[in-house]
MIDOSE-1310 file (N, C-alpha, C; in nm, 2 decimals, decimal comma, always signed):
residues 252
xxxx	+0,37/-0,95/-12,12/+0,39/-0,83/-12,05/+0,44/-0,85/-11,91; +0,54/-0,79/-11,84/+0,60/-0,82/-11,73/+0,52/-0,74/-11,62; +0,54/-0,80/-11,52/+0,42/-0,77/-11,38/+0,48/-0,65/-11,34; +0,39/-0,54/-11,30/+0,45/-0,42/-11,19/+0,49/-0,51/-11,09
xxxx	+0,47/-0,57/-11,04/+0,56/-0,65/-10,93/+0,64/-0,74/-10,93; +0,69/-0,76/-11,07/+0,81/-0,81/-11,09/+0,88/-0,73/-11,08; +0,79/-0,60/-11,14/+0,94/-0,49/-11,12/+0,98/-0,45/-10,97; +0,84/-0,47/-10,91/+0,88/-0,40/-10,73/+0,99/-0,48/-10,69
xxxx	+0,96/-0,61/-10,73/+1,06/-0,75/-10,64/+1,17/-0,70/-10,68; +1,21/-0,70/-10,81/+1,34/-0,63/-10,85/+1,44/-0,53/-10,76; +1,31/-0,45/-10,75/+1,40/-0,29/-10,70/+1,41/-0,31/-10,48; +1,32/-0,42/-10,45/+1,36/-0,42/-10,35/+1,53/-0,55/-10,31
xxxx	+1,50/-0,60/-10,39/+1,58/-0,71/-10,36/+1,76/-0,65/-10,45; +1,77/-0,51/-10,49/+1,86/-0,43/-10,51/+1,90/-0,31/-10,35; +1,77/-0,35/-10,28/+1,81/-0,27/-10,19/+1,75/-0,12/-10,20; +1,69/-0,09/-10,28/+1,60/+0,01/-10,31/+1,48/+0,06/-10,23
xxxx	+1,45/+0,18/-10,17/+1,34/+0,17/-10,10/+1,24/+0,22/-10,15; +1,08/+0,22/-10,15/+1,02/+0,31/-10,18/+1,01/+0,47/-10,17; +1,09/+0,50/-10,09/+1,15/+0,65/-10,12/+1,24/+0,70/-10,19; +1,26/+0,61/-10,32/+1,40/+0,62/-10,40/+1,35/+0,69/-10,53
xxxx	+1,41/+0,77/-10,59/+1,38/+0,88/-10,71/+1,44/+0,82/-10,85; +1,36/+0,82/-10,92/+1,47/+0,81/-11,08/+1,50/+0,93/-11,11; +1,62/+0,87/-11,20/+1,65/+1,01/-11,29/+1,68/+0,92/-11,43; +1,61/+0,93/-11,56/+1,58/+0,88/-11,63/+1,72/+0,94/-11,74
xxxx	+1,78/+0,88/-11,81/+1,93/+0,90/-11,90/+1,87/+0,83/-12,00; +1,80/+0,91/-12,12/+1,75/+0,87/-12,21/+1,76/+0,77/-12,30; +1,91/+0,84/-12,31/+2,00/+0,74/-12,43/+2,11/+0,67/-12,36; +2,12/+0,54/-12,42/+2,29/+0,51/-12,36/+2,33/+0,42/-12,44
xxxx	+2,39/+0,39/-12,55/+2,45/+0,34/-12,65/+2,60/+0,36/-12,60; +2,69/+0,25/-12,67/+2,81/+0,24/-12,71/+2,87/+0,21/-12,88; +2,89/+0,33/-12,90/+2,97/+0,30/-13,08/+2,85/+0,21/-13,18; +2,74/+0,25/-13,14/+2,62/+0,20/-13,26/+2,61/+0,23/-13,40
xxxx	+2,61/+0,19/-13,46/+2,65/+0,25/-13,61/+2,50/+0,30/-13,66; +2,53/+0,43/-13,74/+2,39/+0,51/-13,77/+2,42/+0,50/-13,91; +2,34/+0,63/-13,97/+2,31/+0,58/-14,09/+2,43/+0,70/-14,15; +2,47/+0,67/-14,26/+2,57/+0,76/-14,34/+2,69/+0,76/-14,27
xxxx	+2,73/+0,60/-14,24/+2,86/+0,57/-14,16/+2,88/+0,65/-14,03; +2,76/+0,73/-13,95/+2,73/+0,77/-13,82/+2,79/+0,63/-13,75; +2,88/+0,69/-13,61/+2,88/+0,59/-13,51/+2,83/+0,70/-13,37; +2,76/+0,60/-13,32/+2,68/+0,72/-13,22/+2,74/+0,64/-13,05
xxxx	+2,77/+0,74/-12,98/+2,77/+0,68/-12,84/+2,74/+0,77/-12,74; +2,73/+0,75/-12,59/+2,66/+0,83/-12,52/+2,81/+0,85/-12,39; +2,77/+0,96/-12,32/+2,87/+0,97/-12,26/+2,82/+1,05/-12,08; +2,85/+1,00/-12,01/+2,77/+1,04/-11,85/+2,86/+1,10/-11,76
xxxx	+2,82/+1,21/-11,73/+2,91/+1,29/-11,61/+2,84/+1,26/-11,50; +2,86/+1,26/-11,34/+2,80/+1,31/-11,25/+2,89/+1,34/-11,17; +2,81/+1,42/-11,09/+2,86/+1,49/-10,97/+2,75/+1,46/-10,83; +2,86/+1,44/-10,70/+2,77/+1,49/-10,61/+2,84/+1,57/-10,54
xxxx	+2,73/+1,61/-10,52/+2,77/+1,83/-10,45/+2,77/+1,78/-10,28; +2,73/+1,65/-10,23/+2,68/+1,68/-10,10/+2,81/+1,64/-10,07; +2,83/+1,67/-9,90/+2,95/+1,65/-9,82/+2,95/+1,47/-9,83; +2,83/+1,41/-9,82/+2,88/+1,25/-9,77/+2,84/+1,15/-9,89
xxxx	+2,88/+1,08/-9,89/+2,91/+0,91/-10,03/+2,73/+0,89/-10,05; +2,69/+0,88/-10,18/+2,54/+0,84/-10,21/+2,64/+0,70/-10,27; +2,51/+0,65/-10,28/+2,49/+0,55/-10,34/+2,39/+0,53/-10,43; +2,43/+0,51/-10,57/+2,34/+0,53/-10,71/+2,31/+0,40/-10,81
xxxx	+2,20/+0,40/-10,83/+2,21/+0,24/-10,87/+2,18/+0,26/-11,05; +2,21/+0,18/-11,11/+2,18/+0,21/-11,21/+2,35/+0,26/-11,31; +2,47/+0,29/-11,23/+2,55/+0,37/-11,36/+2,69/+0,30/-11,34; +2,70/+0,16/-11,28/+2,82/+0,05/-11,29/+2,76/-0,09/-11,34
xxxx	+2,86/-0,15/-11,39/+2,80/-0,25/-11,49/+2,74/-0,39/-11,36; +2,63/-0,45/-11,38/+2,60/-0,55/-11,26/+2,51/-0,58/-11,34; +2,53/-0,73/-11,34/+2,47/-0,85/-11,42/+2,41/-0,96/-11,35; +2,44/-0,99/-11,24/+2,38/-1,04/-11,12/+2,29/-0,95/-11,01
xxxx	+2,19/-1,02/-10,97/+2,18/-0,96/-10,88/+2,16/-1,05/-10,72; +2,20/-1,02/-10,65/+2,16/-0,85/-10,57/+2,32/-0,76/-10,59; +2,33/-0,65/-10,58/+2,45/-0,57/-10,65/+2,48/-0,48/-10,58; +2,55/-0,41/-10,49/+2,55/-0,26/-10,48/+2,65/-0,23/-10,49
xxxx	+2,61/-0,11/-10,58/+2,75/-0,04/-10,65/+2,82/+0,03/-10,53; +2,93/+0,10/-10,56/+3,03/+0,15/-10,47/+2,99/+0,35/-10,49; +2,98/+0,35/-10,34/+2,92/+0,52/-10,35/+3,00/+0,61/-10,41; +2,90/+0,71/-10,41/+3,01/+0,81/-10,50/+3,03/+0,90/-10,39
xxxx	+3,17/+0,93/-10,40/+3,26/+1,02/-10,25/+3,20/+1,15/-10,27; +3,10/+1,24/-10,16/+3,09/+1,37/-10,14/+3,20/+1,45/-10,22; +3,16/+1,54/-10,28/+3,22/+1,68/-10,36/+3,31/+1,61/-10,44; +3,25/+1,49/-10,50/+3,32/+1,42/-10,65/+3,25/+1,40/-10,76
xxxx	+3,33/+1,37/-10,85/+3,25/+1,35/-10,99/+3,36/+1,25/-11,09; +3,24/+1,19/-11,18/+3,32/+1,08/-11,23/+3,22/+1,05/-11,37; +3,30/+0,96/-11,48/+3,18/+0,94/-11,55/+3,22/+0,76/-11,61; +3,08/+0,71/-11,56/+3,05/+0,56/-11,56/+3,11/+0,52/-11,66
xxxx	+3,19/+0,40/-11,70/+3,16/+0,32/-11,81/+3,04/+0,29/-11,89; +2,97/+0,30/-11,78/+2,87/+0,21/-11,85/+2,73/+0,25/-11,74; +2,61/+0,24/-11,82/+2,50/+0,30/-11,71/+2,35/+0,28/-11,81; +2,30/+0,27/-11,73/+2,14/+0,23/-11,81/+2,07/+0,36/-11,80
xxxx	+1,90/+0,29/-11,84/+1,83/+0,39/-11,86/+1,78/+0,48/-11,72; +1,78/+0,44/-11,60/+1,77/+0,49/-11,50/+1,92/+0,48/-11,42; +1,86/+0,62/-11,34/+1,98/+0,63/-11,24/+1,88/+0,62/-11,12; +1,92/+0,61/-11,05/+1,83/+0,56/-10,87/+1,89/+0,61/-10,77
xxxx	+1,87/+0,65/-10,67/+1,93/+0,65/-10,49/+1,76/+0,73/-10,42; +1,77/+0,73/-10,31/+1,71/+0,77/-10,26/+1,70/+0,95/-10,26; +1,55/+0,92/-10,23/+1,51/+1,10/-10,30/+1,61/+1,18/-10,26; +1,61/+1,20/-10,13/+1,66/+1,28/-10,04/+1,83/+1,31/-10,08
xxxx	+1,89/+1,22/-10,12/+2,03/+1,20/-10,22/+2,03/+1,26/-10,34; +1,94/+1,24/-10,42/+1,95/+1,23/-10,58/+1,94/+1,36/-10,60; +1,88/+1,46/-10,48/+1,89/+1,57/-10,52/+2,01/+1,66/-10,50; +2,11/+1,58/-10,45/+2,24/+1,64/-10,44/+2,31/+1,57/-10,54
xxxx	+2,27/+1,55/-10,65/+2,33/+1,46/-10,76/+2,30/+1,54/-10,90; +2,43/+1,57/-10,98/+2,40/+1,62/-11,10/+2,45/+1,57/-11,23; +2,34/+1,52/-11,36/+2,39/+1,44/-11,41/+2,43/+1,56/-11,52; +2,46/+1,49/-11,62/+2,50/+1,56/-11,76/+2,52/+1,46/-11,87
xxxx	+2,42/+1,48/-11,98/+2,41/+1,33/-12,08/+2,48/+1,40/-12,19; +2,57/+1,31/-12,28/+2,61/+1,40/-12,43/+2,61/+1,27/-12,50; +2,55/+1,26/-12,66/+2,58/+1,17/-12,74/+2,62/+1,27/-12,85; +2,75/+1,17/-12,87/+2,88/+1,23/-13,02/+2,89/+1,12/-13,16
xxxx	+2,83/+1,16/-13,21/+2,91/+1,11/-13,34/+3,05/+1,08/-13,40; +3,08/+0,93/-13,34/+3,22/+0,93/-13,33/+3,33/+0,92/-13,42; +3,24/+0,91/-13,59/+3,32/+0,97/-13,70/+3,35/+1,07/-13,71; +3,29/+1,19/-13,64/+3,29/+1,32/-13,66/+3,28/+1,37/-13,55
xxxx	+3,41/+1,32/-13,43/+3,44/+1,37/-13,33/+3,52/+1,50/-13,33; +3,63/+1,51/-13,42/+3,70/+1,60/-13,44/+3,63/+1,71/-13,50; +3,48/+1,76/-13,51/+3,42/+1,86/-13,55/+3,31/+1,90/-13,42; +3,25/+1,80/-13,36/+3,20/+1,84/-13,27/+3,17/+1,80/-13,13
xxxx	+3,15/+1,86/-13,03/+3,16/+1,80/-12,86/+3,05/+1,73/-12,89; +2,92/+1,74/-12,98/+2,84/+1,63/-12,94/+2,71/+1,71/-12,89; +2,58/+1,65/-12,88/+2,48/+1,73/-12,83/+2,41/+1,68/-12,70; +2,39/+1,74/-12,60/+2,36/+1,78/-12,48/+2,15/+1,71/-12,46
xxxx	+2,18/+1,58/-12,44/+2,04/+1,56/-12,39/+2,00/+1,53/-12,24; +1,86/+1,62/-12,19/+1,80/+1,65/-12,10/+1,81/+1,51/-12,03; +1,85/+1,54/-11,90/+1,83/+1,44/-11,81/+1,73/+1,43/-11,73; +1,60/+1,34/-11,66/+1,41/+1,42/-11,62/+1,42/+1,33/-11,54
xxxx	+1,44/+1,41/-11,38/+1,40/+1,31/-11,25/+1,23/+1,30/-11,26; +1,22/+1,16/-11,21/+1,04/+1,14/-11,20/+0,93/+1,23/-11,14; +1,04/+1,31/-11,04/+0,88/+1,45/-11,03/+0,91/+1,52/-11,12; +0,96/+1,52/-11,21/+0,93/+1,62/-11,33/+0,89/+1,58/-11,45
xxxx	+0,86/+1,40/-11,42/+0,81/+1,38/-11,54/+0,60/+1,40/-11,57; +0,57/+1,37/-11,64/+0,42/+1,44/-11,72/+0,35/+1,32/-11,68; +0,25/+1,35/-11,58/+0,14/+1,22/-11,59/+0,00/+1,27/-11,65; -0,08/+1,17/-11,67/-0,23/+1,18/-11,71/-0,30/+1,24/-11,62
xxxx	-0,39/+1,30/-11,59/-0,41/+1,37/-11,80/-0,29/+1,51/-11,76; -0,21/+1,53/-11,92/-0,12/+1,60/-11,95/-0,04/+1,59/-12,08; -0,02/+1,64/-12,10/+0,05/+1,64/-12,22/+0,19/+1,70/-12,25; +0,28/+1,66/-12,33/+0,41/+1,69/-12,39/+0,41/+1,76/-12,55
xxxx	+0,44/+1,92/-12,54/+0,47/+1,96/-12,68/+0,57/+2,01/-12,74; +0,59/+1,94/-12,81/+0,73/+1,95/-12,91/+0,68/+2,01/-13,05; +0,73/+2,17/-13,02/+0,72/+2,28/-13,12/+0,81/+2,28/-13,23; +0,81/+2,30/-13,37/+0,88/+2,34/-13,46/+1,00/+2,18/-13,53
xxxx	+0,93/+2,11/-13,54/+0,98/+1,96/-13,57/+1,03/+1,97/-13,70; +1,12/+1,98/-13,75/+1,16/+1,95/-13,86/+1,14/+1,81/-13,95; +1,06/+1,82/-14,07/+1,02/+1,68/-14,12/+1,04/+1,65/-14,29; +1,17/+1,74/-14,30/+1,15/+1,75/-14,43/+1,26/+1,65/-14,49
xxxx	+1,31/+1,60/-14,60/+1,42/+1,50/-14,60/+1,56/+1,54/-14,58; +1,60/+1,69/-14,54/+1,72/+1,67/-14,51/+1,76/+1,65/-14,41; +1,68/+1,58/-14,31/+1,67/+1,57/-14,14/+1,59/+1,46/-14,13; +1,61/+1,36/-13,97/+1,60/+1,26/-13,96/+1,56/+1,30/-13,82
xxxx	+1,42/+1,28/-13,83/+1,36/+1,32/-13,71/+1,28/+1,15/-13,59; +1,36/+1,13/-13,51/+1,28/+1,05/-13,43/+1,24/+1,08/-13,31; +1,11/+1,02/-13,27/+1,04/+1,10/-13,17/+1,03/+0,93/-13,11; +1,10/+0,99/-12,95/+1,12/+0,87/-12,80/+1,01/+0,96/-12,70
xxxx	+0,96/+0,81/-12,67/+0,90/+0,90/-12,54/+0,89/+0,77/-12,47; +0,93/+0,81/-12,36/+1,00/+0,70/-12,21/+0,86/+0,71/-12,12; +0,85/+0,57/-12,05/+0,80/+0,56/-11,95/+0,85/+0,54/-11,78; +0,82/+0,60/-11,70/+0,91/+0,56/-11,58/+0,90/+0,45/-11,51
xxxx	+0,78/+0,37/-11,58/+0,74/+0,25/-11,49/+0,80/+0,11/-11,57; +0,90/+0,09/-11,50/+1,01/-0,05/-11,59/+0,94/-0,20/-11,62; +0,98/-0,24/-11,75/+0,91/-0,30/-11,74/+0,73/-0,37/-11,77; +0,69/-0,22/-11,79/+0,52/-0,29/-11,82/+0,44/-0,20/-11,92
xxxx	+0,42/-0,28/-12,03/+0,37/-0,16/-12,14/+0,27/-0,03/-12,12; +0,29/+0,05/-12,22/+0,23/+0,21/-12,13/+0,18/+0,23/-12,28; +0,05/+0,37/-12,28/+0,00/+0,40/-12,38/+0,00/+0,54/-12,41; +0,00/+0,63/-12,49/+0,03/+0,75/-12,52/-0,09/+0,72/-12,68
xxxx	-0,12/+0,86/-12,64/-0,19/+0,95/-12,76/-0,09/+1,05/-12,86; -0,10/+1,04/-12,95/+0,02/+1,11/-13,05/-0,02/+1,18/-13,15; -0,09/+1,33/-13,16/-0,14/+1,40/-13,25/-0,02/+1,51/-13,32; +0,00/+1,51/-13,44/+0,07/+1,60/-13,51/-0,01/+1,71/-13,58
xxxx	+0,05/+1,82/-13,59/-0,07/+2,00/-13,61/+0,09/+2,03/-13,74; +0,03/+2,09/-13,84/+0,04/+2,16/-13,90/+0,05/+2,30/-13,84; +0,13/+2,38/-13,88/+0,17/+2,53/-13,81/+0,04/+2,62/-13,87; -0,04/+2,68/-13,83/-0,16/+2,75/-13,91/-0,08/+2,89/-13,99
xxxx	+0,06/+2,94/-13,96/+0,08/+2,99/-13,99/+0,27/+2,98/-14,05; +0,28/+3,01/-14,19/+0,43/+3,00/-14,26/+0,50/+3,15/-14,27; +0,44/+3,22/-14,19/+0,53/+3,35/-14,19/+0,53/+3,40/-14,02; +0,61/+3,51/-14,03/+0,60/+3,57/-13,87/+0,53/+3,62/-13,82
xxxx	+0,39/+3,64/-13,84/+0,28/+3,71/-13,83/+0,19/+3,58/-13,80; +0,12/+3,57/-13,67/+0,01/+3,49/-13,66/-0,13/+3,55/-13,74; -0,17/+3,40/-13,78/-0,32/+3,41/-13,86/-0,41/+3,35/-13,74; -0,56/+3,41/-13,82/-0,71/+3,37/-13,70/-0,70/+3,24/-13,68
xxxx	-0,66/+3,11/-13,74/-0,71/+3,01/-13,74/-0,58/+2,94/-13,70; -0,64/+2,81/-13,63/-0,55/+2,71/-13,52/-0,49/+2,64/-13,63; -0,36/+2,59/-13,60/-0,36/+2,44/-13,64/-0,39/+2,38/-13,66; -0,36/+2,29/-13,81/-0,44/+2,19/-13,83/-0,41/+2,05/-13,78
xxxx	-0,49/+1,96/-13,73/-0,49/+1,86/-13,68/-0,42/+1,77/-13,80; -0,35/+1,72/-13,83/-0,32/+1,61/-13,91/-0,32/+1,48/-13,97; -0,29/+1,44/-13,79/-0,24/+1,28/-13,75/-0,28/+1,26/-13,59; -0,34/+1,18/-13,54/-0,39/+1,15/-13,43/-0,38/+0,99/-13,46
xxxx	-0,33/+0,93/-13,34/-0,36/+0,77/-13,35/-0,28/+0,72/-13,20; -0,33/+0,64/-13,13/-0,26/+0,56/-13,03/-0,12/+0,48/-13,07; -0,05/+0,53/-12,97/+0,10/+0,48/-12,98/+0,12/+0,35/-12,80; +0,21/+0,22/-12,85/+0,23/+0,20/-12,72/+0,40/+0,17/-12,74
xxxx	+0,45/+0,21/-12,60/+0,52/+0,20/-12,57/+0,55/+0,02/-12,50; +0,68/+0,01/-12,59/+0,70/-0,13/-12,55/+0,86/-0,18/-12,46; +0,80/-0,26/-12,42/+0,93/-0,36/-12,35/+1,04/-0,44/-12,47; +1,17/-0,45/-12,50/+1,21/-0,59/-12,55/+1,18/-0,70/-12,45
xxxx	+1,17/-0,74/-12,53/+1,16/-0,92/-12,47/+1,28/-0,98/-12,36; +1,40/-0,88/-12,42/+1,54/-0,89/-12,39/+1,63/-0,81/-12,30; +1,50/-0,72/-12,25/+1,56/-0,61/-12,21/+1,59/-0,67/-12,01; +1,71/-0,57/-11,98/+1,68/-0,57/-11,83/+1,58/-0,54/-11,78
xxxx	+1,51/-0,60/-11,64/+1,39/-0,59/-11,59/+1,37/-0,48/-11,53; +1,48/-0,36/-11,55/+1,45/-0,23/-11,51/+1,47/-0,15/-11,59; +1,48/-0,16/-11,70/+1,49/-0,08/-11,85/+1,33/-0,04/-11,83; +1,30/+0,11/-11,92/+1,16/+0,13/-11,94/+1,08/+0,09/-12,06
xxxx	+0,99/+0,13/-12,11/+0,90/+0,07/-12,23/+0,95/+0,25/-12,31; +1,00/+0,18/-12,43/+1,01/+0,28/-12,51/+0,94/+0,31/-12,62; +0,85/+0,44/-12,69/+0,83/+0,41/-12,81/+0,92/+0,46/-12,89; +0,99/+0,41/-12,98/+1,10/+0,54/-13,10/+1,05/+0,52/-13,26
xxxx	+0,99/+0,64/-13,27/+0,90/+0,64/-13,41/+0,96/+0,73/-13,52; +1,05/+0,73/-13,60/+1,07/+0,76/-13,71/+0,96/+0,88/-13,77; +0,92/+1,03/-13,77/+0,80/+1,08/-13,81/+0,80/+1,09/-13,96; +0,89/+1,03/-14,05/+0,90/+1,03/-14,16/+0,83/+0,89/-14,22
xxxx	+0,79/+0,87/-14,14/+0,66/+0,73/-14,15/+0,56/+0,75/-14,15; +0,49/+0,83/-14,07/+0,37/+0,92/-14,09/+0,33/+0,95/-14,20; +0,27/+0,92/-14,25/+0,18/+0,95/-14,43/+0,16/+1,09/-14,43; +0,08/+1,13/-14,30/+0,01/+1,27/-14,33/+0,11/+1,37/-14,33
xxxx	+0,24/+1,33/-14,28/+0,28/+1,48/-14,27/+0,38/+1,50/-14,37; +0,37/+1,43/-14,46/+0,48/+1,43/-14,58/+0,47/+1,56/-14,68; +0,35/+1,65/-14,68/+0,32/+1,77/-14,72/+0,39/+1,88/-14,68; +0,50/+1,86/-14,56/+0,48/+1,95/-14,44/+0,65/+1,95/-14,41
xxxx	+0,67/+2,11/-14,38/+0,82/+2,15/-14,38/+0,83/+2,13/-14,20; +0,74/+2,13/-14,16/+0,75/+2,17/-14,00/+0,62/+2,11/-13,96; +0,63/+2,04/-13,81/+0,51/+2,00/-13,77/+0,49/+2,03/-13,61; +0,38/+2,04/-13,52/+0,40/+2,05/-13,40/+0,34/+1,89/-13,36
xxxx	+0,40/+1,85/-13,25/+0,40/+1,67/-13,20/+0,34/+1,74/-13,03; +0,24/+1,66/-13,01/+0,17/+1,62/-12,91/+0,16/+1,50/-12,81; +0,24/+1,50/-12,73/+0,24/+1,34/-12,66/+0,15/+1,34/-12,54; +0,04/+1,31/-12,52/-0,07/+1,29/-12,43/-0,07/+1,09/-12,36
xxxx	-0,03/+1,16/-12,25/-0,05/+1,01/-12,18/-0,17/+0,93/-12,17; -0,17/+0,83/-12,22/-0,32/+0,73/-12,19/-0,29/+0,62/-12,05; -0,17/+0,60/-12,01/-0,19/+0,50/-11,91/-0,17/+0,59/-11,78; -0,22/+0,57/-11,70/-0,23/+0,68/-11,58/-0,18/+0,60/-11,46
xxxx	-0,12/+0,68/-11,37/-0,03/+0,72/-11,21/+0,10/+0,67/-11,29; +0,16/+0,66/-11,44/+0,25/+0,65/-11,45/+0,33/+0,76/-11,52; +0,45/+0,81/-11,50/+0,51/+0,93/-11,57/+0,59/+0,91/-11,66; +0,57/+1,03/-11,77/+0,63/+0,97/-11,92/+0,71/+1,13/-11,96
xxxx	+0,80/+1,11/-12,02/+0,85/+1,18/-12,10/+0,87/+1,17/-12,25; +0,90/+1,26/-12,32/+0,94/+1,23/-12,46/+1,05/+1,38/-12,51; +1,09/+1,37/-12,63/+1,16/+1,45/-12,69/+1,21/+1,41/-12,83; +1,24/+1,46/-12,98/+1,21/+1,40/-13,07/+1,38/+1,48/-13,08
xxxx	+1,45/+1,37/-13,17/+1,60/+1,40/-13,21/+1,62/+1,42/-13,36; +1,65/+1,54/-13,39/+1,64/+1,58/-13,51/+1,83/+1,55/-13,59; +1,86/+1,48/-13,69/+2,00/+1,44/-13,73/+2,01/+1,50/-13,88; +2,09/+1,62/-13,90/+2,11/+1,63/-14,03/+2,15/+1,57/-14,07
xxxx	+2,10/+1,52/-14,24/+2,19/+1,35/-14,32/+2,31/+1,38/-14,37; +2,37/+1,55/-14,36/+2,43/+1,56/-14,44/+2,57/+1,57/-14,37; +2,57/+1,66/-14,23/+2,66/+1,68/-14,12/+2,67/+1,59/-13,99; +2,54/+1,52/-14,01/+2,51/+1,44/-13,89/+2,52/+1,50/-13,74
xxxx	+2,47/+1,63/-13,76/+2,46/+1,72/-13,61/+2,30/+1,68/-13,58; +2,29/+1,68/-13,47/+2,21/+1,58/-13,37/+2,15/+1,74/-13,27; +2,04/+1,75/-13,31/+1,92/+1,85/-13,20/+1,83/+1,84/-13,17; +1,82/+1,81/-13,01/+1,74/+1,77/-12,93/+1,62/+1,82/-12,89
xxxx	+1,51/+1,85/-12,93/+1,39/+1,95/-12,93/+1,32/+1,81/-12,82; +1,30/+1,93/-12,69/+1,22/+1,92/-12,59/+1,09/+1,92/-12,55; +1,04/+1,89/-12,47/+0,90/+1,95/-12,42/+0,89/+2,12/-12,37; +0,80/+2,15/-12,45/+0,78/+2,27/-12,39/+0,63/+2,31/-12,31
């Protein structure tokens, strides 16, 4: 497991200060091949709205370090080659910065723009104690449901609690009784071995692996943080096998 202070040394020796904000870009693939001849890739817009040049670390390619990318010009926008799981500058910046994530299925470009996933600066992500719920999950075989949930702290494994509920009710009319509990079990979020030292710990779990919910047309997913002063997000990607349209169910 890699040191939080391997990660600090990292982010200072980039020039990073402790007043500097993520903004976490969930996904970022290039032309990965999915399943049913899916090729999937990710694509990044940003803008900054402010009159003067930020400087963003995280969304030009830099393999050495120490690195600093080239600012982005006041009341411009542009979109990276290439960009990792975080984006960075200082707080005060980042909030004159607007991103926009889209991953397209690039066999099946010519049918659709592609779907629109949430971009979560770190004060908006969920710390302990708290929780993340993702309502109305689709788990049945004609959908390919995986559930990510990110950590903001790069680098050092993180733990999450993961309970799945049954809907207590299959029509439009609520019934007396809650949800039923299902599936409860500790999830950790991990590092590659191989990853850059500012990549985060991700978990990506397939919910079609879960035993208990195999009865079940619909589930509600529960992400409760177990490692604490660190912030997590999650969101589960739903892929029809047949059209391969890609929807993104959030925290609610």
């Amino acid at each position: 497991m890699r040191s939080i202070l391997a990660a600090i040394v990292a982010l200072s020796t980039l020039g990073i200060s402790s007043a500097a904000e993520k903004v976490l870009l969930p996904i970022h693939v290039r032309e990965v091949p999915g399943a049913f001849g899916s090729v999937w890739t990710s694509f990044l817009s940003v803008t900054n709205h402010s009159t003067q040049p930020i400087v963003i670390f995280g969304l030009t390619p830099c393999e050495l370090a120490p690195c600093l990318p080239e600012p982005v010009p006041g009341g411009s926008s542009f979109s990276p080659c290439e960009f990792r799981s975080f984006a960075e500058a200082e707080a005060d910046d980042i909030s004159d910065v607007s991103f926009l994530l889209r991953v397209q299925d690039l066999s099946r470009q010519s049918e659709t723009w592609g779907t629109v996933i949430p971009t979560v600066r770190e004060r908006n992500a969920t710390l302990s104690p708290g929780r993340l719920e993702l309502l109305d999950v689709p788990v049945s075989n004609s959908f390919r449901a995986m559930l990510r949930v990110y950590s903001f702290l790069p680098g050092v494994e993180a733990f999450v609690r993961l309970r799945a509920y049954a809907p207590a009710s299959s029509s439009c009319l609520p019934t007396q009784g809650a949800d039923a509990l299902i599936h409860d079990s500790v999830q950790t979020l991990k590092v590659s071995a191989d990853a850059p030292l500012e990549e985060p710990p991700i978990l990506s779990l397939a919910l079609a692996t879960i035993s208990e919910i195999e009865a079940y047309e619909r589930v509600r997913i529960e992400v409760e943080p177990i490692t604490t002063d660190v912030g997590f997000w999650a969101f589960v990607s739903v892929t029809n096998n047949e059209t391969q349209h890609m929807t993104a169910i959030i925290p609610q």
